[in-house]
MIFIFI-878982 format. One line per field, with one value per residue (C-alpha): residue number from 1; x, y, z. Coordinates in steps of 0.25 Angstrom, whole numbers, plus 5000, padded with zeros to 4 digits. Each point is the difference from the previous one (the first is absolute). Layout:
% residues N
k c(NUM,...)
east c(X,...)
north c(Y,...)
up c(Z,...)
% end
This chain:
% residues 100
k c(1,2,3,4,5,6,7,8,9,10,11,12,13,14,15,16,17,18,19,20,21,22,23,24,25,26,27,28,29,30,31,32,33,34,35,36,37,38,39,40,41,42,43,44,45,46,47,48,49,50,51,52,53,54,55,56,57,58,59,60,61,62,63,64,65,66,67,68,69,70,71,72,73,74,75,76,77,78,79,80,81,82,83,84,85,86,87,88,89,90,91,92,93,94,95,96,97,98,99,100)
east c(5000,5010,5003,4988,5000,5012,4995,4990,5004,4989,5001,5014,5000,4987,5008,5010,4992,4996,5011,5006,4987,4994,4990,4994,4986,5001,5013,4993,4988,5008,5007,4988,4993,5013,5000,4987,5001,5011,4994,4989,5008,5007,4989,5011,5008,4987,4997,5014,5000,4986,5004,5012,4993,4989,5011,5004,4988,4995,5014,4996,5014,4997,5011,4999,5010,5002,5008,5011,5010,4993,5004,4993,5002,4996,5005,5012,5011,5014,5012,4995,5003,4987,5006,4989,5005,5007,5016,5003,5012,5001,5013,5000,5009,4998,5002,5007,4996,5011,4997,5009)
north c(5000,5010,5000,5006,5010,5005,5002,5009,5013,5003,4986,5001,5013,4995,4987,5009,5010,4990,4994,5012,5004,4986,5006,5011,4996,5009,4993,4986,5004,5005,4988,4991,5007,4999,4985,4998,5007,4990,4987,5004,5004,4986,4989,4990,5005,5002,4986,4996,5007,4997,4984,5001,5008,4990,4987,5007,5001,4987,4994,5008,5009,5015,5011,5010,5011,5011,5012,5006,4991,4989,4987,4987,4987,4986,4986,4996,5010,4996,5005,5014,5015,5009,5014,5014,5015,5008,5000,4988,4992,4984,4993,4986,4987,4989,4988,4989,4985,4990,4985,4992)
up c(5000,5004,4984,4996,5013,4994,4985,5005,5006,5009,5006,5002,5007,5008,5005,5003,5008,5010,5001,5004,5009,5003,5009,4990,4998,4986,4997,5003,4992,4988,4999,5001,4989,4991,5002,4998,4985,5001,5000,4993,4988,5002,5003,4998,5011,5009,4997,5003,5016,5002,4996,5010,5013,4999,5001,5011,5007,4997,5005,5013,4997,5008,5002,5010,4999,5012,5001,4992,4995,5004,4994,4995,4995,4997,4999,5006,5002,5006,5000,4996,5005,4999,5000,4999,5003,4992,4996,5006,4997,5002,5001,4998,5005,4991,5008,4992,4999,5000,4999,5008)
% end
């Protein structure tokens, strides 16, 4: 989706808006408006999003994200760093395998 966002200008600028005031209730409306002349000039890709939330309801598959910078995921995650803020820098240690 976020192809066809950015081939129209005024959905780019409205994703942009809220992404830079997520609690601007004009900024929200603006961008729901924009995708909705989205998906409806596209029934294919309306079709595509409404097949894929409907699996994931049906497969009982809810996300409730809270706050700024908050993180979700799914399925089995091991090994991983989950990093959110601004200007951080991550330094990493590979740890080496040997077989003995």
């Amino acid at each position: 989706m976020r192809g066809k966002v950015e081939t129209k200008p005024a959905a780019s600028e409205a994703v942009s808006d809220v992404a830079a005031n997520p609690n601007n209730d004009d900024a929200k409306a603006a961008m729901q408006l924009q995708l909705k002349k989205l998906l409806s000039e596209d029934p294919a890709l309306a079709a595509s999003i409404s097949t894929f939330w409907l699996k994931a309801r049906d497969a009982g598959i809810t996300t409730t994200v809270v706050g700024d910078r908050a993180v979700v995921a799914g399925g089995n995650i091991t090994s991983s760093t989950i990093i959110t803020g601004d200007q951080n820098t991550v330094e990493s240690q590979a740890k080496s395998q040997t077989d003995d």
